[in-house]
C-alpha positions as CSV (number, residue, x, y, z in Angstrom):
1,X,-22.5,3.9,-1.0
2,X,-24.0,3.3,-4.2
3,X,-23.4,5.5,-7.4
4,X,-24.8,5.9,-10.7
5,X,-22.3,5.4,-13.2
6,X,-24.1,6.7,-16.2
7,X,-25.0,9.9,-15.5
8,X,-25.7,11.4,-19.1
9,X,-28.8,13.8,-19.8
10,X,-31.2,11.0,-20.6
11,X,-30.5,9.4,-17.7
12,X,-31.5,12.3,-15.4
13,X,-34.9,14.0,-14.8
14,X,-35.8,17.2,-13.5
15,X,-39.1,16.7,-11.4
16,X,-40.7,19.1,-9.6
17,X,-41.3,18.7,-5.8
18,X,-44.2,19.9,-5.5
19,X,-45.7,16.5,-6.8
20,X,-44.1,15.0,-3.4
21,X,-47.0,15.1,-0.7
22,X,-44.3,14.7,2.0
23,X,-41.2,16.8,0.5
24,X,-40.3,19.8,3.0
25,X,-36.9,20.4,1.6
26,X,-38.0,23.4,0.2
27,X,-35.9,23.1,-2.9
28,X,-38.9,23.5,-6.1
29,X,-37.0,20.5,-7.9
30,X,-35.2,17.5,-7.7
31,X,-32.7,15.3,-10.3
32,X,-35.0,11.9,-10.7
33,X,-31.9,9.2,-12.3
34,X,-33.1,6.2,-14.3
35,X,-31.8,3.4,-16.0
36,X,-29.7,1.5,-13.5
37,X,-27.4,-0.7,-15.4
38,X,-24.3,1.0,-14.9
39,X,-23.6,1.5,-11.2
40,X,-20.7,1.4,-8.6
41,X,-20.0,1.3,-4.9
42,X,-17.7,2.9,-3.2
43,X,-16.4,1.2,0.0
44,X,-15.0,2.4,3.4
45,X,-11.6,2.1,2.5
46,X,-11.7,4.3,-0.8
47,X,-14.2,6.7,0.7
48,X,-11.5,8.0,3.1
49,X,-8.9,8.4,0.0
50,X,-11.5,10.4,-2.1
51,X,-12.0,12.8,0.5
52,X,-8.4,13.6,0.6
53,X,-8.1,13.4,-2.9
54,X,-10.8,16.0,-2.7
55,X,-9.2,18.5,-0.6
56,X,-5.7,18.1,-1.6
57,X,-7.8,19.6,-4.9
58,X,-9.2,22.6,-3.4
59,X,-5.7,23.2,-1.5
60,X,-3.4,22.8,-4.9
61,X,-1.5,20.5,-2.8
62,X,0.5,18.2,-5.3
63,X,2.0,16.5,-2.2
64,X,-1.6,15.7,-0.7
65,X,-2.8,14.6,-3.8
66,X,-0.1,11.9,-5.0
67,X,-0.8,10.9,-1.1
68,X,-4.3,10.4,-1.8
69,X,-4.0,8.2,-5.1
70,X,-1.1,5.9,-3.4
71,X,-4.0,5.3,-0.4
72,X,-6.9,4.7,-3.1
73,X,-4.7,2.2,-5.0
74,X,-4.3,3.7,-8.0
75,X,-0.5,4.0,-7.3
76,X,1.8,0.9,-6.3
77,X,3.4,1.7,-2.5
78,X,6.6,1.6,-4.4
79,X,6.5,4.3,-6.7
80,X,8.2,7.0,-6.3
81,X,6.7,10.2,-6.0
82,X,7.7,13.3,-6.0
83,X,8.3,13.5,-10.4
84,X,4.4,13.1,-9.7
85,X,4.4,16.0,-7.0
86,X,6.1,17.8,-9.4
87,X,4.2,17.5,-12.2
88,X,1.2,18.3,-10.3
89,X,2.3,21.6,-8.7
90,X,3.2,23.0,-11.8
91,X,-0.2,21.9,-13.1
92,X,-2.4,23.7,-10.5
93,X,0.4,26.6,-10.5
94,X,-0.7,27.4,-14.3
95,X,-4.5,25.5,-14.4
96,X,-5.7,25.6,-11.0
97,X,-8.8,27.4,-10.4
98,X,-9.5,28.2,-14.2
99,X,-13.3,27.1,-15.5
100,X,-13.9,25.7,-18.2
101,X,-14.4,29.1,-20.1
102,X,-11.0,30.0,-19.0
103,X,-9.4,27.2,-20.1
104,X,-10.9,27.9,-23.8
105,X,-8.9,31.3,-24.1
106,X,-4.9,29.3,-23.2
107,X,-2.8,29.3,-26.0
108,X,-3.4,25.7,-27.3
109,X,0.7,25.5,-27.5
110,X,1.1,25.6,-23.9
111,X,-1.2,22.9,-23.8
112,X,0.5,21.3,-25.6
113,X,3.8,21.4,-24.3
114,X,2.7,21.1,-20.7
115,X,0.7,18.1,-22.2
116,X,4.1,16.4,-23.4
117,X,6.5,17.2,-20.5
118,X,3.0,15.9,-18.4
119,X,2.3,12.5,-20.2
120,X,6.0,11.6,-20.0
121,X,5.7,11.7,-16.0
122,X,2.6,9.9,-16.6
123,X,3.9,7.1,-18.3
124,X,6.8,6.4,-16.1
125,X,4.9,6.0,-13.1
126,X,3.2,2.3,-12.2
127,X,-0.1,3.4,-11.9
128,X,-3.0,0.9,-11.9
129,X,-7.2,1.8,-11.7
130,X,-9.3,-0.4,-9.7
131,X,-12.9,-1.1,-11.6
132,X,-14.8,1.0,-8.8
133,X,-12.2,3.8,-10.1
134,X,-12.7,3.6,-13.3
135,X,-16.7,4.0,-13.0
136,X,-16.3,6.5,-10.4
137,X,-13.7,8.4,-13.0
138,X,-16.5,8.2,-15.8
139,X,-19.0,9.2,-13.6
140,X,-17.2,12.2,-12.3
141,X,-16.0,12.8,-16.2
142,X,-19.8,12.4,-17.4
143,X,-21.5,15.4,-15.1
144,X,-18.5,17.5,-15.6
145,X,-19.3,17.6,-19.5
146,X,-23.0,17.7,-18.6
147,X,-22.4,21.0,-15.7
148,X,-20.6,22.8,-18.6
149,X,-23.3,22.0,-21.2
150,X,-25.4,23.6,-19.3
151,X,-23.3,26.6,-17.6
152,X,-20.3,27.3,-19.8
153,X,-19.0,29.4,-16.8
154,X,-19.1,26.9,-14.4
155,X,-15.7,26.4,-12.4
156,X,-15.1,23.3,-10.8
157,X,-12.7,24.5,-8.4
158,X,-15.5,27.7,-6.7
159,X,-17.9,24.2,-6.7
160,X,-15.5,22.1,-4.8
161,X,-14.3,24.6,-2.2
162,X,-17.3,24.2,0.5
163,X,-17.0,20.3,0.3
164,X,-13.6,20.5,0.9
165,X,-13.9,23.2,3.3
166,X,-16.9,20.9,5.0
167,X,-14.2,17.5,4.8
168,X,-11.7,19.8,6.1
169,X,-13.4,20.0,9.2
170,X,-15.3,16.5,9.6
171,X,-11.1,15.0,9.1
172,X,-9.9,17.3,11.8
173,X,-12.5,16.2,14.2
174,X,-12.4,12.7,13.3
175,X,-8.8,13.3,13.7
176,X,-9.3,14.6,17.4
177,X,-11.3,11.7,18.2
178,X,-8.8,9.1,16.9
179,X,-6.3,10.8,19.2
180,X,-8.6,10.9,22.3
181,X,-9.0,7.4,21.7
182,X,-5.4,6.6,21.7
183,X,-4.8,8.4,24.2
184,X,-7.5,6.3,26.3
185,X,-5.9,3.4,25.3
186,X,-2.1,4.4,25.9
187,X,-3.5,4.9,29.9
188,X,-5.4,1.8,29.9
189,X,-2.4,0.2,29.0
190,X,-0.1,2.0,31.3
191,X,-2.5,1.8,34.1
192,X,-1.7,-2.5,33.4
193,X,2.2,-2.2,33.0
194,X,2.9,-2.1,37.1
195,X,0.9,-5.2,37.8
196,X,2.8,-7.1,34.9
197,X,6.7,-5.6,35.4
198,X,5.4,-7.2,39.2
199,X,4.4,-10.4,37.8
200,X,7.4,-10.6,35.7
201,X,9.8,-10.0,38.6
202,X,8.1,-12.8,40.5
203,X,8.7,-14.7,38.0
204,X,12.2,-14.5,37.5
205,X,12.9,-14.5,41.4
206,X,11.0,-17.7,41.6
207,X,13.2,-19.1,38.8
208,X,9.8,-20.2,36.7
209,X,10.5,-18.0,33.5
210,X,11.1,-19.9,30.6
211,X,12.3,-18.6,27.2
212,X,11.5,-20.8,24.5
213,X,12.8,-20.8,21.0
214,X,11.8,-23.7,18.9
215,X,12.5,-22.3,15.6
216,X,15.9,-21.0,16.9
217,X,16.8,-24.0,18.4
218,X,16.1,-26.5,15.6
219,X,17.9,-23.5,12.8
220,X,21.3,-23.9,15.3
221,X,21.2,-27.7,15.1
222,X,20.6,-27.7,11.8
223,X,23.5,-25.1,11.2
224,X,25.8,-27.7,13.5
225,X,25.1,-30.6,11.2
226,X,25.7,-28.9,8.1
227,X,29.5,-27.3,10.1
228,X,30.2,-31.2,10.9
229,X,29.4,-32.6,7.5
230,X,31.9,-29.8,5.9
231,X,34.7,-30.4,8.2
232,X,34.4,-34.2,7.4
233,X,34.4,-33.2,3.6
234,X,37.4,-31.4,4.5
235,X,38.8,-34.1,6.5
236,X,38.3,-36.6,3.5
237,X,39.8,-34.4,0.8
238,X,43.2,-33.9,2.9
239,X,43.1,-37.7,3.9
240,X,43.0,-38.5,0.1
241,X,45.2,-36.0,-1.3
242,X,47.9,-36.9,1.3
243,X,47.4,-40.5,0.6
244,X,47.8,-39.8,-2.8
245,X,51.1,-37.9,-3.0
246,X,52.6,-40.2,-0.3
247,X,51.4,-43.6,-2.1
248,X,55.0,-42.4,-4.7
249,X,57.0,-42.7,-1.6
250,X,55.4,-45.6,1.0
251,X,52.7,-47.3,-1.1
252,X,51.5,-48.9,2.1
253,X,51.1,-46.2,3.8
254,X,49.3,-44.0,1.1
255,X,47.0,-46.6,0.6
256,X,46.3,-46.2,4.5
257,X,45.4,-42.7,4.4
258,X,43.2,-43.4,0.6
259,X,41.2,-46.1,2.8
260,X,40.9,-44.3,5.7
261,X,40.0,-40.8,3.9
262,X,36.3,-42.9,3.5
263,X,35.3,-42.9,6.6
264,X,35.3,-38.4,7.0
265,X,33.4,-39.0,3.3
266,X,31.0,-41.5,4.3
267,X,30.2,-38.8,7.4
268,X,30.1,-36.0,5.1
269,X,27.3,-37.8,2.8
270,X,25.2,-39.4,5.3
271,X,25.5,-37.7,8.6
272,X,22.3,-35.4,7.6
273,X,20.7,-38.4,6.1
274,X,20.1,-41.0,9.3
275,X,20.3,-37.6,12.3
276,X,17.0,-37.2,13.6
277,X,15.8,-34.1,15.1
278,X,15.2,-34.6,18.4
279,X,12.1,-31.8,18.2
280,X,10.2,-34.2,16.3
């Protein structure tokens, strides 16, 4: 679906639902956004990663969250890992479920040191942000500063808990009915495997199966040509060294084997030039 990318206070009004004739949420107000120059989609495909993303959070699972990013795209499938599962254990070890207000009162040294032995992980890993990821990212960034503007004590982590609680349970039940229909489609599939071993043996006993192997075949011809041609370059070179070393002792006959020594040489050169493949 669609998201606004701009989120900022004077982008966002608080309205009153009162003034809504047909509103029966029963919630007194509602956030009214304007300006709609900055916006972004998220598609199926990332959806699915940013709900992981979104428990693996909530659970301080470094191993489900590097998963998450490689499905997203923001990391190549080649990367490895775990230095990134690493880094991001020890970070909710020490950081996880601290607010804001929390975070104010750590010893800006530890920051800083777990911000160093942090970025260098960072920077050795190929990561690389889709533009949907980077509005999402500022979007996300924007109503963070905004929450804590307003609330100081607001924690992040108590916030995110029942949506990942809530995707927690959607994935395991969409995960029970990908199974179910796997599992319909394994028996379909089985239920068709007698008929078709039948055919098959029909087949064979009749003598009408037919392997073919076009690519195969035309690969060993070529491979046969190039064995001839090599043999006939041999051929030529010993024809033409012999003829050579004998033309000191029996001219005649040196120059015998020289002359001859051109006919394994013209093979070598031209054989693959005039052979046509009978495929063709």
């Amino acid at each position: 679906g669609f998201f606004h990318a701009d989120p900022h206070p004077g982008n966002i009004f608080v309205t009153p639902t009162a003034s809504r004739p047909n509103d029966a949420s029963g919630v007194p107000w509602a956030l009214t956004f304007v300006d709609f120059g900055m916006m972004g989609e998220v598609p199926d495909s990332l959806r699915g990663g940013m709900q992981r993303l979104v428990v693996a959070v909530a659970a301080r699972d470094s191993k489900g969250l590097v998963a998450s990013i490689r499905e997203m795209g923001m990391l190549l499938p080649s990367a490895e890992g775990a230095p990134l599962e690493r880094a991001m254990g020890e970070l909710f070890d020490r950081f996880g479920g601290l607010g804001f207000a929390e975070l104010q009162k750590v010893d800006p040294r530890e920051f800083k040191d777990f911000a160093d032995k942090f970025g260098k992980v960072m920077r050795t890993m190929p990561f690389q942000l889709p533009e949907n990821l980077l509005l999402i990212i500022r979007a996300v960034s924007v109503t963070s500063g905004v929450s804590t503007a307003l609330n100081p004590a607001f924690n992040i982590w108590t916030a995110i808990e029942p949506y990942a609680a809530r995707l927690t349970r959607k994935q395991g039940s969409d995960t029970l009915r990908a199974f179910a229909d796997q599992a319909l489609a394994t028996v379909g599939v089985l239920s068709r495997l007698p008929q078709q071993l039948d055919d098959l043996s029909t087949l064979i006993q009749r003598e009408q199966l037919a392997i073919r192997t076009p690519g195969l075949d035309q690969r060993v011809r070529s491979f046969e040509r190039l064995t001839h041609r090599v043999l006939s370059a041999i051929v030529f070179a010993g024809l033409l060294l012999g003829g050579i070393f004998l033309k000191q002792t029996d001219e005649v006959f040196g120059w015998v084997l020289m002359a001859v020594s051109g006919l394994p040489l013209l093979h070598a050169l031209f054989a693959g030039v005039f052979s046509r493949d009978p495929s063709r």
